[in-house]
C-alpha positions as CSV (number, residue, x, y, z in Angstrom):
1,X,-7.3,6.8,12.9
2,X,-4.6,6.8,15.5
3,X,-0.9,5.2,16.2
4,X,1.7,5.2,18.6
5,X,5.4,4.4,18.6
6,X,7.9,3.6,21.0
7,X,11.5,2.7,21.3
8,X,13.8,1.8,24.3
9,X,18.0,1.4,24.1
10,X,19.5,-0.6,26.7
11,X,23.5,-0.5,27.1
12,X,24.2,-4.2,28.7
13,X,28.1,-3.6,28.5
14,X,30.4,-1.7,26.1
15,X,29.8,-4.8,23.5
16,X,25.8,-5.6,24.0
17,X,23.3,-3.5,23.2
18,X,19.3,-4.8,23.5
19,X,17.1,-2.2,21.4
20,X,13.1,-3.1,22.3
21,X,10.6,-1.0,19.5
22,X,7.0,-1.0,19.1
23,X,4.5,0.3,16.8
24,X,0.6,0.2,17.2
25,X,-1.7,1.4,14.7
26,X,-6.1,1.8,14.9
27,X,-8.3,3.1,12.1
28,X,-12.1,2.8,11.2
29,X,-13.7,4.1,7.8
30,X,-17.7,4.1,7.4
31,X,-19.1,4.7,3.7
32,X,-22.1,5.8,3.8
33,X,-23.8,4.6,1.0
34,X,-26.9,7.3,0.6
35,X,-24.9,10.2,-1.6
36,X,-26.1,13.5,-1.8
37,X,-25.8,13.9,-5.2
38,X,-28.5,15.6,-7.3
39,X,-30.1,13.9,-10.0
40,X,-31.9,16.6,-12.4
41,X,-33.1,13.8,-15.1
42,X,-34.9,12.4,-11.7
43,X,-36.8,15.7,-10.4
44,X,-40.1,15.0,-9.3
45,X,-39.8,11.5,-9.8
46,X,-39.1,8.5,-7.7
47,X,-37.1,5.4,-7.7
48,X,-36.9,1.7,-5.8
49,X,-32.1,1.0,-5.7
50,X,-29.8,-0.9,-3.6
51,X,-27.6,1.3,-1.5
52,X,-24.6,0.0,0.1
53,X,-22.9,0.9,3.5
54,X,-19.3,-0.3,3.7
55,X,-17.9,-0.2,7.6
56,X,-14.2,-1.5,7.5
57,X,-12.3,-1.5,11.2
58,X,-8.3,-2.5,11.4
59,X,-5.8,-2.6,13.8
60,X,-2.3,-3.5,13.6
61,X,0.4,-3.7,15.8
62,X,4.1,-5.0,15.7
63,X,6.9,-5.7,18.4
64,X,10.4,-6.3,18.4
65,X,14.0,-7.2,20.5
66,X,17.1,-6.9,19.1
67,X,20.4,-7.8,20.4
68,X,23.0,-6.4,19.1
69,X,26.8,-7.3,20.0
70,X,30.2,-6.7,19.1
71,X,32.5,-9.5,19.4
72,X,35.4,-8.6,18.3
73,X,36.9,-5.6,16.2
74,X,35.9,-6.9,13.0
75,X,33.0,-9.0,14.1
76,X,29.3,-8.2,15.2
77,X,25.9,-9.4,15.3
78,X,22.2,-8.4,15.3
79,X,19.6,-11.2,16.3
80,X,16.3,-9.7,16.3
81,X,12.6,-11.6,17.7
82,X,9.6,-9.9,16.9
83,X,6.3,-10.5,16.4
84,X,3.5,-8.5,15.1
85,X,-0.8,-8.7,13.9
86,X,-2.9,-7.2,11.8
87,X,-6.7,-7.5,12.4
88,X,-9.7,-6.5,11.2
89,X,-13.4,-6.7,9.9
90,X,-15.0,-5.4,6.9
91,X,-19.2,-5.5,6.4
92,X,-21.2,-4.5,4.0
93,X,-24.6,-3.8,4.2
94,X,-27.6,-3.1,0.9
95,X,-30.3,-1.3,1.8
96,X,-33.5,-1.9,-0.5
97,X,-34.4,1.9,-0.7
98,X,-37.3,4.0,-2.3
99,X,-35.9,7.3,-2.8
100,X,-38.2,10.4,-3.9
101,X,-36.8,13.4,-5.6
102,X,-37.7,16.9,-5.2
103,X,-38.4,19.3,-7.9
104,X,-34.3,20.1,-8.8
105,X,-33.3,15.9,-9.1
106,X,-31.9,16.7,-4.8
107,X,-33.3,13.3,-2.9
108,X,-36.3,14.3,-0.6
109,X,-36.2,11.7,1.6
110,X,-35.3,7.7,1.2
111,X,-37.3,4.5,2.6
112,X,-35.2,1.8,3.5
113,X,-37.5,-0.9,2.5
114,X,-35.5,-4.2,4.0
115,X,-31.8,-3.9,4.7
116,X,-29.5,-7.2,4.2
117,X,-25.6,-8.0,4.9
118,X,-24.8,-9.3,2.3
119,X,-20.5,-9.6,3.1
120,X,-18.8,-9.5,6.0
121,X,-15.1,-10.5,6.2
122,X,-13.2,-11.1,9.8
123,X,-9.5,-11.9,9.5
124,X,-6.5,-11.5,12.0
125,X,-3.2,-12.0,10.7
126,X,-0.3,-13.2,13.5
127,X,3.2,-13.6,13.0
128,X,6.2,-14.9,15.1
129,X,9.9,-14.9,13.6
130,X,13.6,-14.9,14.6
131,X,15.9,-13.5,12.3
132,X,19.8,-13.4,12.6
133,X,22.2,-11.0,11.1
134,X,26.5,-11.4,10.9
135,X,28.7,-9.4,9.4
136,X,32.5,-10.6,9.7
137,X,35.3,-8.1,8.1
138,X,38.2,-10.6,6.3
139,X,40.0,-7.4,5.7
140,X,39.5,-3.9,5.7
141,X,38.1,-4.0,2.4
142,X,36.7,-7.1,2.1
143,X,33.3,-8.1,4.8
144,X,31.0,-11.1,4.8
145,X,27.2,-10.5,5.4
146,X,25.4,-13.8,6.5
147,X,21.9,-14.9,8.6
148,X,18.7,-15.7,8.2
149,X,15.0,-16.3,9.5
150,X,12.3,-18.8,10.5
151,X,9.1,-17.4,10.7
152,X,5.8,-18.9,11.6
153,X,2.2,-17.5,10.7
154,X,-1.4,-17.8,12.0
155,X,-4.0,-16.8,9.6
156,X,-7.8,-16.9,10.2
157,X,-10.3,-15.4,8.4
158,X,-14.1,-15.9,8.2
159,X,-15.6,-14.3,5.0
160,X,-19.8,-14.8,4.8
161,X,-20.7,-14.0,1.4
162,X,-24.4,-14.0,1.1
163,X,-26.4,-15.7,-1.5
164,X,-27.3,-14.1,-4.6
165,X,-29.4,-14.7,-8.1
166,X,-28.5,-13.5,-11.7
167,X,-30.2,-14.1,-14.9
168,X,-28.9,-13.5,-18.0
169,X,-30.4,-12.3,-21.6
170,X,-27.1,-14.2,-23.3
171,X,-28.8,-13.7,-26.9
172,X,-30.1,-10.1,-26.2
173,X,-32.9,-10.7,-27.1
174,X,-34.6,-9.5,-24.3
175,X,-35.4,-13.1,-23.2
176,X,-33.5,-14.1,-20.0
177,X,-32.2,-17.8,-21.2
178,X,-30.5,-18.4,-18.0
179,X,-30.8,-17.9,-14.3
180,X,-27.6,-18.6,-11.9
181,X,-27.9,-18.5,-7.9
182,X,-25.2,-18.1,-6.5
183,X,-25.5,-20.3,-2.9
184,X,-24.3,-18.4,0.1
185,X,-20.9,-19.3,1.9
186,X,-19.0,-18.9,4.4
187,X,-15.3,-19.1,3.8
188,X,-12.6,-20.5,6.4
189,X,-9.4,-20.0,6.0
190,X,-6.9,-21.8,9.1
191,X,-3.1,-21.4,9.1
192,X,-2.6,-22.5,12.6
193,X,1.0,-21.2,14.3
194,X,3.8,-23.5,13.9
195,X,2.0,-25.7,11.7
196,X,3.6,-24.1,8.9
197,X,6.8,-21.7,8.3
198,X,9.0,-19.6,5.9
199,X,12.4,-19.8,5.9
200,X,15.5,-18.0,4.1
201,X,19.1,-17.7,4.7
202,X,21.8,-15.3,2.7
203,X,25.0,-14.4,2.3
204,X,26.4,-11.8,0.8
205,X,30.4,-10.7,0.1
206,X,31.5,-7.1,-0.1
207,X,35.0,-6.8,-2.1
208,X,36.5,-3.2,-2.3
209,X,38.9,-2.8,-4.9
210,X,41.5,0.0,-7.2
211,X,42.1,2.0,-3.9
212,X,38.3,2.0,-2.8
213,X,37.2,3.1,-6.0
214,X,35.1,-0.3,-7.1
215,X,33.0,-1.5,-4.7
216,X,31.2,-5.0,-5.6
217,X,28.9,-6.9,-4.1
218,X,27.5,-10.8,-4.7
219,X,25.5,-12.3,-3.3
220,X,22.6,-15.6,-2.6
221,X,19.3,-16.1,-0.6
222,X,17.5,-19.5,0.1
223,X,13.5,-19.4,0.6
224,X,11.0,-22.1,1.6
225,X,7.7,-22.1,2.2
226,X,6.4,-25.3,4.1
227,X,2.7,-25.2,3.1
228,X,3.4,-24.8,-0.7
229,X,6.4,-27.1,-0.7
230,X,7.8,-24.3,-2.8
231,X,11.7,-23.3,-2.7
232,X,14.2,-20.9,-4.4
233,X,17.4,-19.9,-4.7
234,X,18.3,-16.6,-6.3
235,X,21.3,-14.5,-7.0
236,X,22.7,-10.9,-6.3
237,X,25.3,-8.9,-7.9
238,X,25.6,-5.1,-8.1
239,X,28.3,-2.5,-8.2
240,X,29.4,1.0,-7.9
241,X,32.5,2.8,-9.7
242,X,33.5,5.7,-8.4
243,X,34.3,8.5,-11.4
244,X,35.0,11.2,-8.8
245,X,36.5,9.5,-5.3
246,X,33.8,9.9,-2.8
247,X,31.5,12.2,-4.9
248,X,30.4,10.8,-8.1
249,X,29.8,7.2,-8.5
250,X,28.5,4.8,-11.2
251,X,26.4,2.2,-10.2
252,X,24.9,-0.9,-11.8
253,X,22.5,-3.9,-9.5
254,X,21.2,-7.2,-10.7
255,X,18.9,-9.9,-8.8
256,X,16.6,-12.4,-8.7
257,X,14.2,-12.4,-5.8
258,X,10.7,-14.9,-5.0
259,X,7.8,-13.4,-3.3
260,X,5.6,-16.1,-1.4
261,X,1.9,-14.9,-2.1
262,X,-0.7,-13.6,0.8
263,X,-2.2,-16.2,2.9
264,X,-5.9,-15.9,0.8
265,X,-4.4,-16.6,-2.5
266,X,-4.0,-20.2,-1.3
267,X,-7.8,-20.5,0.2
268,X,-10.7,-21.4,-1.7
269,X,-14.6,-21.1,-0.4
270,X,-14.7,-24.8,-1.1
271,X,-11.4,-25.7,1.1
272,X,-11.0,-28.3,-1.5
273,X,-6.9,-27.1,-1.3
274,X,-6.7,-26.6,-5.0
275,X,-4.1,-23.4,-4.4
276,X,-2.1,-24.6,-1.6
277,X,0.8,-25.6,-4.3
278,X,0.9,-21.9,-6.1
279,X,4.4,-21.4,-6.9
280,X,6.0,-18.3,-5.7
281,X,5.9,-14.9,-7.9
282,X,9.4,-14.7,-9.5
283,X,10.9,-11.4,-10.1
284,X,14.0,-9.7,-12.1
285,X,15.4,-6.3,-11.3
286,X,18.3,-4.6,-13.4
287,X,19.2,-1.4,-12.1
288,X,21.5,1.3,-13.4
289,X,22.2,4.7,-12.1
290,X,24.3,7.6,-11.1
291,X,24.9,9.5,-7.8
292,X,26.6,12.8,-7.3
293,X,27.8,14.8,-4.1
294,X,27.0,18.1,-5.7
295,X,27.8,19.8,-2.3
296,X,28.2,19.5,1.4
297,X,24.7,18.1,2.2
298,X,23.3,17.6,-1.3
299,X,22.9,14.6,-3.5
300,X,22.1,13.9,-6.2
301,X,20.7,10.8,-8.7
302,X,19.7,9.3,-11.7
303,X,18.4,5.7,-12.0
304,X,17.1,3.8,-15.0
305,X,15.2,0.2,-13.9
306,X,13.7,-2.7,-15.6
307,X,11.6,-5.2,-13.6
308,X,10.3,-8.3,-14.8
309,X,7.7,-10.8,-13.2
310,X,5.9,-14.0,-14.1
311,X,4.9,-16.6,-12.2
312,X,1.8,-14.4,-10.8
313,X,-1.4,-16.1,-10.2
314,X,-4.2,-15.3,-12.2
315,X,-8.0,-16.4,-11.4
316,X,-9.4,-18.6,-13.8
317,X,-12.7,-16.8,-14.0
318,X,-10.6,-13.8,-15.1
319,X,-9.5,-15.8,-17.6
320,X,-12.9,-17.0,-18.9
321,X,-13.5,-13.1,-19.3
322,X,-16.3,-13.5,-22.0
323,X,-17.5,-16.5,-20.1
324,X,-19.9,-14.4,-17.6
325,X,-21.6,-17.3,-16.5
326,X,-18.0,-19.4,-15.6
327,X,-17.6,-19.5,-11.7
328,X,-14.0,-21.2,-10.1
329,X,-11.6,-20.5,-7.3
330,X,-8.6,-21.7,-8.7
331,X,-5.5,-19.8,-9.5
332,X,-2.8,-20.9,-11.8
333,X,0.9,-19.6,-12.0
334,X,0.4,-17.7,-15.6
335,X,0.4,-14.2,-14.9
336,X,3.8,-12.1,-16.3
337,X,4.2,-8.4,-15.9
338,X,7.2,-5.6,-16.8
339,X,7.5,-2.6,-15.4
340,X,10.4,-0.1,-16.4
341,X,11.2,3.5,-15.6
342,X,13.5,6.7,-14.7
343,X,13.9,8.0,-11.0
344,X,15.5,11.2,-10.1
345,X,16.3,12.8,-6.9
346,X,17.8,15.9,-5.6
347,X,18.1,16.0,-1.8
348,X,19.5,18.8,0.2
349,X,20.1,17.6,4.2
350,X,19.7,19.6,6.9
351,X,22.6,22.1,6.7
352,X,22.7,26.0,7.7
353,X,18.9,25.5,8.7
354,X,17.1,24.7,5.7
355,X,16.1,20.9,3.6
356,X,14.6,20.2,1.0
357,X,13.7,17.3,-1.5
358,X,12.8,17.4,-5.5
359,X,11.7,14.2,-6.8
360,X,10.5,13.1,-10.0
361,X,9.6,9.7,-11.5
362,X,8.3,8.3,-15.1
363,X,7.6,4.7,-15.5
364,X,5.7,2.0,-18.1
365,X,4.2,-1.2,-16.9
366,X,2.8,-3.7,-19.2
367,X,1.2,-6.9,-18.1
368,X,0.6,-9.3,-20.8
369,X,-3.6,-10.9,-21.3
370,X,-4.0,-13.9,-20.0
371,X,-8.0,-13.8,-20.9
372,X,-9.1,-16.2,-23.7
373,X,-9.9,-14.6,-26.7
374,X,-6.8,-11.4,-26.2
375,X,-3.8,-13.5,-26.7
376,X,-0.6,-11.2,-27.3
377,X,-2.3,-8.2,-26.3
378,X,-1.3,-6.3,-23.1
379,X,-2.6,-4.1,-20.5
380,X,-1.3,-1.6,-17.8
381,X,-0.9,-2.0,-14.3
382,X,-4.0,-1.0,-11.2
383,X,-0.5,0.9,-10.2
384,X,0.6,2.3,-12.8
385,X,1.3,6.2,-12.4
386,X,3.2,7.5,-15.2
387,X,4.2,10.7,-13.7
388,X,4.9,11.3,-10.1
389,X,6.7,14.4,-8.3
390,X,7.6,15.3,-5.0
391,X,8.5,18.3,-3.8
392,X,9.6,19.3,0.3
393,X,10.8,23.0,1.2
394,X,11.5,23.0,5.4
395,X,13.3,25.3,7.4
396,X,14.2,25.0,11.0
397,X,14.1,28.4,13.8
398,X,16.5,29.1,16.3
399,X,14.6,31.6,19.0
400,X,11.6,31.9,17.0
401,X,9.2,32.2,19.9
402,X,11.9,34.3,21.5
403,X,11.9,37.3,18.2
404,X,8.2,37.1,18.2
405,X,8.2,38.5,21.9
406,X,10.0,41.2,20.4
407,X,7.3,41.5,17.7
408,X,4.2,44.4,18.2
409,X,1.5,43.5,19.9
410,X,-0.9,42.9,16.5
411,X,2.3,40.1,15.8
412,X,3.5,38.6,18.4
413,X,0.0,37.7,20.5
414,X,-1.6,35.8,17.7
415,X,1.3,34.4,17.0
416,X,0.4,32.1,20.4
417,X,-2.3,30.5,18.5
418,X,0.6,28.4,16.8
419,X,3.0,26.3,18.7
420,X,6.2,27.9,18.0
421,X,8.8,27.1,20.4
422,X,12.6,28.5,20.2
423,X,13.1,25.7,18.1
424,X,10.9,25.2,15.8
425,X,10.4,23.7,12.1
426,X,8.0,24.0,9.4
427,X,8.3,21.9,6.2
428,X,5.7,22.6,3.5
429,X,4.9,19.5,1.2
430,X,3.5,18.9,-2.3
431,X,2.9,16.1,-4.3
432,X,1.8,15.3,-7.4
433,X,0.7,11.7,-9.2
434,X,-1.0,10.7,-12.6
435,X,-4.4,9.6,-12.1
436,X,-4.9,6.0,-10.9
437,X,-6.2,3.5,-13.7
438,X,-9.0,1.5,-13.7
439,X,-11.2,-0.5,-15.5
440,X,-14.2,1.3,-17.1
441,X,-17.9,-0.2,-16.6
442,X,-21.0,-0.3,-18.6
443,X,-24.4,-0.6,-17.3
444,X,-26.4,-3.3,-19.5
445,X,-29.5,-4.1,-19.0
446,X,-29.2,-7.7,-20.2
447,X,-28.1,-9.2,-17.3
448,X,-29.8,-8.6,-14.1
449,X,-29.9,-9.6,-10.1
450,X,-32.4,-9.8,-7.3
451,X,-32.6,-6.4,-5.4
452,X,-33.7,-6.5,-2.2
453,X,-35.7,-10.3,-2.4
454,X,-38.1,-8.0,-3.8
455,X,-38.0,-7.4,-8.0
456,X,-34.9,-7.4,-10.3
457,X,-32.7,-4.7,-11.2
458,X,-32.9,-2.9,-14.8
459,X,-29.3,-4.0,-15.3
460,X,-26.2,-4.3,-14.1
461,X,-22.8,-2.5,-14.1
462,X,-20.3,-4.9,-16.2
463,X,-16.7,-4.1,-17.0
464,X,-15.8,-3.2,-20.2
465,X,-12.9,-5.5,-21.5
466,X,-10.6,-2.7,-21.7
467,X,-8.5,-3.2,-18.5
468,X,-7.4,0.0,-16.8
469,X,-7.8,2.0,-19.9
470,X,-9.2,5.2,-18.1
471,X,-7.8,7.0,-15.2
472,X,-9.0,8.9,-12.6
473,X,-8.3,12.9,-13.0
474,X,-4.3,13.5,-11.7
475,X,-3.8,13.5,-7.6
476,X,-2.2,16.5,-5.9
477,X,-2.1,18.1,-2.6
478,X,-0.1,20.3,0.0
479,X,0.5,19.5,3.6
480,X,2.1,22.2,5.7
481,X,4.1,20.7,9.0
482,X,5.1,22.4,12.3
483,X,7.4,20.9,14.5
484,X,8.1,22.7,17.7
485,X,10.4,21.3,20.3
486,X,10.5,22.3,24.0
487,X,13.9,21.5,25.7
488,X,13.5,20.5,29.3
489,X,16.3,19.6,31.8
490,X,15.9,16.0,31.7
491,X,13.2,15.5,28.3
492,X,11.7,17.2,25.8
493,X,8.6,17.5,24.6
494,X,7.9,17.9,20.4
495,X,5.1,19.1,19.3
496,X,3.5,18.4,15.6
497,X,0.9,20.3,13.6
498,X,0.1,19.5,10.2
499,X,-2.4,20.7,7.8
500,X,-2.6,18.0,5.0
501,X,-4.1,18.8,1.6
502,X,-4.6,22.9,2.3
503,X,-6.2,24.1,-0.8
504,X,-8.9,21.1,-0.3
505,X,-8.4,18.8,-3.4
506,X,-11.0,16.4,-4.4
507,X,-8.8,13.7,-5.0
508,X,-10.8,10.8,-6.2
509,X,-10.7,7.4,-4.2
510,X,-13.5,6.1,-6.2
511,X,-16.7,5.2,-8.2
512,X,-19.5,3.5,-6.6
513,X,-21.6,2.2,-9.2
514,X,-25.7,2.3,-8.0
515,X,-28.0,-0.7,-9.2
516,X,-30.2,1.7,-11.5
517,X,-27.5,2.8,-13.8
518,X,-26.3,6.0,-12.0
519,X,-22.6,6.4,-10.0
520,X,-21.3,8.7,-7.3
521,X,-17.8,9.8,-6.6
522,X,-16.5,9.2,-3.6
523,X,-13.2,11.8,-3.0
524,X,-10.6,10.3,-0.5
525,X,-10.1,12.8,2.6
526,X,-10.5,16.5,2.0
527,X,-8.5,18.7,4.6
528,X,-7.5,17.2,7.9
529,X,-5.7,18.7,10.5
530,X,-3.4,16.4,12.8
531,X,-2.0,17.3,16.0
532,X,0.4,15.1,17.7
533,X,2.8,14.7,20.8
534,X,5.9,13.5,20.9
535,X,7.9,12.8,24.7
536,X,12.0,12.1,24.9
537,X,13.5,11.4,27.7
């Protein structure tokens, strides 16, 4: 993967600034599905499975103007016009393969006996929007924020998904009662620019009061979304007290904010338009915390929150659960979630040559069953991590490359292997999460599927009913950083090293589940070392 930035500051006049920024951003990720796992219940055996490849290329990129201008003393604007894409393609591909195993379960070689794509998905994702911000000062302690938006969207996508056959053995009686084929599709999706748009506007009053020591804010936003028909209005408030003038304060925030959902959630494979009127996800945030100037450069704060949702769509097949024979692309507006939790952060800036960060959160979520059969019962969030911590130690060198000239020989020569300038910093970083949840599978051999056009499988992985009630083992790594900057007359150039995840953790990304009853693990990215280039002028 790859990405590159840039940013450009124009000064029209003393009152109008234009401020042009770019980002561009290109990665590719090819799973190989062939593991080399070794199989000691397999040695000296052989076996026919399906073997997936999974090739997934995206690009993304996002430009933007902004005008910014001061029209009087007490009034100025920002009107910003950007637009920005995301594109890309995923394919998968099954290989029918006969594997042979040697003497210790290690795979001798494998036969690819016919190789099918069985889903590919091409999508490109276009916007276009305007979006205007004012801010108008009434008084020295009382300021207006108003604007808003229009924004228009093109979304294509073209997902084949191939055809497929499934029988089932309902009664388990080892006699397959029913076979299902599932007909192969092609599914467009077509939100055409301009045909359709979204569309908010806000204002928001800032009142200052007790000699600067209260400090509330109250606020409203509008949203439409033109293809749904779907519109809200929801409300703002929050405050801060201050205990200690300009040090400690006590703050408290309340809203109400409406979350359109992505572009597929309306589709269907049929285009029969049954999701184009999903309402949009609703959301409550309360919000109560503490913040503390413990010294010059350090902060510190304490936050409690407690988020609720409903309104989220929910696949009807999901909830005819027990139902594994019930196929349907509509979504209905059932889904209702809670999430609730402590953050705490202690954050020391860049004073007398040395930073740091410690951060630490614990949260809950609780989504409530919407699956026939498990009224009033309740599972945890994909993205629930109970436990997550944050730690960052950096220190920035004046005339570093300078005092290791001075070193001995055995010091300061290999210490050219590193790019260490006269001014030069290096942050170490480690972080820490629970493991990720998921949902646990069991491999039954009472339902079954085609492999390869050739036989059936001896089962099939199924999951379990117990949503997300395992987890993968906790994630945590260390990244070392070194930024060295090289001070020319008229630019500079910065140099970045990093070493991310240093002791080499497997940090699980995944299981992939094999057609004869066996899984691999795939581990997301052991250690990587990045080298970048950075030019100011």
């Amino acid at each position: 993967y790859y990405d590159g930035q840039y940013k450009v500051v124009l000064d029209l006049n003393k009152d109008h600034k234009l401020q042009v920024t770019g980002i561009y951003g290109n990665d590719k990720i090819y799973i190989d599905g062939e593991s080399d796992e070794v199989y000691p219940d397999k040695a000296n055996t052989s076996d026919f499975i399906d073997v997936y490849a999974i090739d997934v290329k995206q690009r993304q990129w996002a430009n933007g103007i902004t005008l910014r201008s001061n029209w009087k003393t007490n009034f100025f604007s920002d009107i910003t016009l950007y637009a920005n894409q995301y594109k890309g393609h995923v394919d998968v591909r099954r290989d029918f393969t006969n594997r042979v195993f040697d003497e210790f379960g290690g795979i001798n070689y494998a036969d690819v006996l016919t190789s099918k794509a069985i889903f590919n998905n091409e999508y490109r994702n276009t916007e276009l929007a305007l979006k205007t911000e004012f801010n108008y000062y009434i008084t020295k302690k009382n300021k207006i924020e108003f604007g808003g938006s229009i924004k228009f969207g093109e979304y294509h996508q073209d997902a084949f998904v191939d055809a497929d056959t499934a029988r089932y053995d309902l009664n388990k009686d080892h006699v397959f009662d029913q076979v299902v084929v599932f007909d192969g599709a092609t599914i467009e999706t077509r939100f055409k620019m301009f045909d359709n748009y979204k569309a908010y506007f806000y204002v928001n009053n800032h009142q200052k009061f007790f000699n600067n020591r209260l400090l509330i804010n109250i606020g409203a936003r509008y949203d439409y979304f033109s293809y749904s028909q779907r519109w809200n209005i929801s409300p703002r408030l929050s405050f801060s007290y201050y205990l200690i003038p300009d040090r400690m304060s006590l703050n408290f925030a309340y809203g109400e904010f409406y979350q359109t959902q992505s572009y597929p959630e309306y589709g269907d494979r049929y285009q029969t338009y049954e999701n184009q009127f999903l309402k949009n996800t609703h959301a409550r945030h309360f919000v109560i915390g503490i913040d503390h100037i413990v010294r010059e450069g350090m902060k510190m704060s304490l936050e409690a929150y407690y988020k609720t949702y409903d309104d989220m769509p929910v696949d009807l097949e999901f909830i005819h659960f027990n139902d594994r024979t019930y196929r349907s692309e509509k979504r209905i507006n059932i889904g209702k979630k809670k999430v609730y939790g402590i953050d705490f952060l202690l954050q020391q800036k860049l004073v007398k040559n040395i930073y740091g960060t410690l951060s630490f959160s614990r949260m809950w979520t609780e989504i409530k069953d919407p699956r026939i059969g498990y009224e009033g019962e309740t599972y945890i969030s994909s993205y629930d991590f109970p436990y997550i911590l944050n730690l960052v130690l950096g220190k920035r060198f004046k005339n570093l490359r300078a005092n290791l000239n001075e070193m001995p020989f055995f010091l300061k020569y290999p210490a050219y292997l590193l790019p260490f300038s006269n001014d030069t910093e290096i942050s170490l970083r480690w972080r820490y999460a629970s493991g990720k949840p998921y949902t646990p599978k069991n491999y039954s051999t009472h339902e079954q599927y085609r492999a390869g056009g050739i036989t059936w499988t001896d089962g099939a992985w199924i999951e379990s009913d117990q949503i997300n009630s395992e987890r993968f083992k906790a994630y945590h790594r260390l990244d070392l950083a070194i930024y060295s900057r090289y001070n020319f007359k008229k630019w500079n150039l910065v140099t970045v090293l990093s070493i991310q995840n240093i002791y080499n953790r497997d940090n699980i990304s995944m299981f992939q589940y094999n057609s004869d009853g066996t899984y691999d693990v795939v581990n997301q990215f052991s250690m990587i070392p990045v080298f970048g280039l950075e030019i100011e002028f």
